[in-house]
N, C-alpha and C positions, 0 to 999 in steps of 0.2 A: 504494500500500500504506500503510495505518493504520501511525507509529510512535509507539511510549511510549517516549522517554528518563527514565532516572532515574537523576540525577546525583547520585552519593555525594563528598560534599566530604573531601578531603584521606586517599583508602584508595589504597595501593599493594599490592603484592605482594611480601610480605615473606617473612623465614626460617621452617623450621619451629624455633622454640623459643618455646614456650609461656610462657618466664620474659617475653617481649618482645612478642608478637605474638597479639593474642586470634584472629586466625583460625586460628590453631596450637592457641589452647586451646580453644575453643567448637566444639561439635559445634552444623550446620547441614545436620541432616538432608532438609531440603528443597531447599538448594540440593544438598549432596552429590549429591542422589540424580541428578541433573541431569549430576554428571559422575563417573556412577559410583562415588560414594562421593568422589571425591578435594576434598580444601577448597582451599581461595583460598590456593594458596602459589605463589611464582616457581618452584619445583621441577616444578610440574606445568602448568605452559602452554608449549607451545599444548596445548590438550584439545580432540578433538570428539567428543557423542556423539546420540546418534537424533534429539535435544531441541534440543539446547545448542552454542555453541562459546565457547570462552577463548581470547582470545587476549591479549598482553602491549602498551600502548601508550605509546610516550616522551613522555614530557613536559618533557623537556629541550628538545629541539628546537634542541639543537648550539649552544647557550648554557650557558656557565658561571655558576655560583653554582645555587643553591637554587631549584627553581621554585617558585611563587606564584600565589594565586587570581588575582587582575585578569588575568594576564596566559596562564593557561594555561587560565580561562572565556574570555577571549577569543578565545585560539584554537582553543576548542570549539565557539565558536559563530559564528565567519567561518570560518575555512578559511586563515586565513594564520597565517604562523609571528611572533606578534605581539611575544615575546620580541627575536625579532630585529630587528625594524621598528622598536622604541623600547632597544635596545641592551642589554638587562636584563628578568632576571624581575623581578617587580615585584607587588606586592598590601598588604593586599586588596583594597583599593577601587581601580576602577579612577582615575587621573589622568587630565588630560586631552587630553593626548596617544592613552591608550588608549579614553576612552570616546569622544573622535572616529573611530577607528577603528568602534566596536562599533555606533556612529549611522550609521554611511555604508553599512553592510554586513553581515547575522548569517543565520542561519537562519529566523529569523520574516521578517523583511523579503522576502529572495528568495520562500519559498513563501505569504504574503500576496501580493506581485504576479504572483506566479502562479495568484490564484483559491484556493489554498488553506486550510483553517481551522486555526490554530496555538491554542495556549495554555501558558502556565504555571498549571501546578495547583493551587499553593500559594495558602493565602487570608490577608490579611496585617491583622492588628488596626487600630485607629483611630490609635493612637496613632502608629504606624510611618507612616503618613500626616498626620500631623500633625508628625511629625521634618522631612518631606521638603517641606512644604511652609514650616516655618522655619527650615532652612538646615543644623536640626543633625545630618542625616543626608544621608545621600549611597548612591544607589544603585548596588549590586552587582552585578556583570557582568550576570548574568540578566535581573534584571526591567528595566536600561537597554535590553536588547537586545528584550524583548519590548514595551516603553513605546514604543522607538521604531521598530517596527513598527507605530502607534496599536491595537496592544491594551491590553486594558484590565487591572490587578492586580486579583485578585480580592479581596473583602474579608469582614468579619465578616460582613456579611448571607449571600454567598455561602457561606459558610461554614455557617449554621446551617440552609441551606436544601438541604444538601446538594449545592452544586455545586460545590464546592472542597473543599482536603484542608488539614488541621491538616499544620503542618511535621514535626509527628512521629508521623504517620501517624493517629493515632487520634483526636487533640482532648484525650486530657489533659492536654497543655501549657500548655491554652488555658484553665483551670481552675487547676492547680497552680503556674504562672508567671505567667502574663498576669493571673488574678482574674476572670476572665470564669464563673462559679460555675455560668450555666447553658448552656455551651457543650456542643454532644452528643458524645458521645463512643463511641467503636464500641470493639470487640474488634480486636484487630490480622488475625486471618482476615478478619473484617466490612471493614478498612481496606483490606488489599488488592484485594475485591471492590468496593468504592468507588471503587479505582483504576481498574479495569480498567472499569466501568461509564461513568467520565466521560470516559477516553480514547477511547471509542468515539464522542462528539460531536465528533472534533478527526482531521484527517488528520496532524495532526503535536504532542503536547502532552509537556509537559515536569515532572518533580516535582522539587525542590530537596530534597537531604537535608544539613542540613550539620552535623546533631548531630556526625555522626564525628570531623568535624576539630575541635571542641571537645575530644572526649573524649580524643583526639590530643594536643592541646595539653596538656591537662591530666594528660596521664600517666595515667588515670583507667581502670585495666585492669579491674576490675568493672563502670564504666560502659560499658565497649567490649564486656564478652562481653553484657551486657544488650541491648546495643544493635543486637548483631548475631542474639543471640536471637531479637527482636522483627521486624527486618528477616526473618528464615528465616517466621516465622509470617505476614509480610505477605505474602511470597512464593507461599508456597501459597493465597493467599486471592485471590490476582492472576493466577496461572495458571489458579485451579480455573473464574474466570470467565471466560479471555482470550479473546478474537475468534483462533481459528486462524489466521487468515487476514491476523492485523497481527504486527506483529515488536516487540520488546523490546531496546529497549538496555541495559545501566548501566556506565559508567563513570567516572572522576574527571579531579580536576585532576591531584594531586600526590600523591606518599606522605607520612602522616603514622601514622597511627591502627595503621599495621601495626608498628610500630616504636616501643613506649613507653620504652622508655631514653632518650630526648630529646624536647622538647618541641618542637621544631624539624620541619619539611618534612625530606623526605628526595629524597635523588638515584634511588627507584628506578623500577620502568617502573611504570604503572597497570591493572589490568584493563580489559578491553573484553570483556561478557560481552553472549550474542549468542540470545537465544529466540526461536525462531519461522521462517515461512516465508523462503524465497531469503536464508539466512544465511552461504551461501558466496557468494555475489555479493555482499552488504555487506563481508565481512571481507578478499574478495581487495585484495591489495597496500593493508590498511588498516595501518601499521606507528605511526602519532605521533596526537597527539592535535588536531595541524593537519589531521589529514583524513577527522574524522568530520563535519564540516557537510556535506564535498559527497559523502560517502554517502549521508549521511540525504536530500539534496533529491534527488537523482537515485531513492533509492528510496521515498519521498513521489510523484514525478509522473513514472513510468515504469509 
């Protein structure tokens, strides 16, 4: 079975109070509709409905302190409880302790040696490749874990050519941040049909969103209900074209974005939201965020 993972950095499932939490304030008529009307709050998971399931996933993983990207993408993308295995959450880059973990074993790797075709979707400027080749960048859980599967990061050409996705769905990023003045740029409906379009070349491909945990950070409650605006619109443009027949992940690391009273990660659970075919055999006994990789391979090559 065909899977699209789309991994929202740093969104948990927070309170309904709208002074705090933009999924309490932003109507997301598109995902709503998916569970009956109800939004993305801890009050209302687990949820199933004809379409869809919710369910809640820890990311704690029975360590103390604050969880963190390095260490709870890692244990997204191996299957082990990696917090525990290096004594601490830990982010955001992974150290190297974790990124020998994330080299030796991830989700690209296992279904690459099983004949399978992976990808990360995202397509990554010149410049961000020119960081990594002198020294002064360092790669993030993901793209270590699909590099070291020898796939490839997609790049600007891939980009303009339509085979890659701008990190914020549409390419105006890549215009209004980066400088890139003639980069194409879609309609966020058009973006999710984009998605849905390139996932269908990959028995298992992946889209990195990590605006959220910025706007998280930044306390940035206009930029959060914006953000999740744009995400509902992408949504619809993603479903309207999806393959029935492949399944939809999205999930996070950590809580952040659901909770702007602090700038700070938060302790709560994460969503795991679940579109598409044999969704109740993905979800049974799926409780932490250590054991969505050997869902996803078992339902990749079964």
């Amino acid at each position: 079975m065909r899977i699209l993972f789309i991994f929202l950095d740093g969104v948990g499932l927070g309170v309904d109070d709208p002074d705090i939490n933009p999924f309490s304030r932003v109507e997301m008529p598109y995902l709503q509709s998916l569970f009956d009307g109800k939004k993305l709050l801890a009050d209302n998971v687990p949820f199933e409905s004809g379409s869809a399931t919710l369910i809640a996933l820890d990311p704690r993983l029975g360590i103390s302190g604050v969880p963190q990207s390095a260490t709870g993408q890692a244990a997204l993308l191996t299957g082990l409880n990696v917090p525990s295995l290096i004594g601490e959450h830990y982010g955001p880059k992974p150290n190297p302790q974790i990124a020998n973990i994330i080299k030796q074993d991830n989700i690209f790797k296992r279904l690459v040696a099983k004949g399978k075709k992976g990808a990360l979707l995202n397509a990554y400027p010149s410049r961000y490749f020119q960081g990594l080749e002198s020294g002064k960048r360092l790669l993030s859980a993901i793209p270590l874990a699909v590099t070291s599967a020898g796939l490839p990061l997609f790049t600007q050409d891939d980009l303009y050519a339509g085979k890659a996705m701008s990190a914020d769905f549409t390419g105006d990023g890549w215009r209004t941040m980066l400088g890139y003045n003639d980069a194409p740029v879609l309609s966020r409906e058009e973006a999710g049909a984009r998605l849905a379009s390139l996932a269908m070349n990959y028995d298992f491909s992946m889209f990195e969103y990590w605006a959220t945990d910025y706007a998280g950070h930044g306390q940035e409650m206009d930029k959060a209900v914006e953000l999740l605006d744009s995400f509902d619109v992408v949504l619809k443009g993603l479903l309207s074209s999806w393959d029935k027949e492949g399944l939809i992940f999205i999930t996070s690391d950590h809580g952040n974005m659901e909770d702007l009273s602090t700038r700070r990660h938060t302790l709560v659970n994460v969503p795991g939201i679940v579109i598409g075919n044999q969704r109740e055999a993905f979800c049974e006994g799926l409780v932490n965020i250590a054991g969505v990789s050997k869902k996803i391979e078992t339902a990749v090559t079964t």
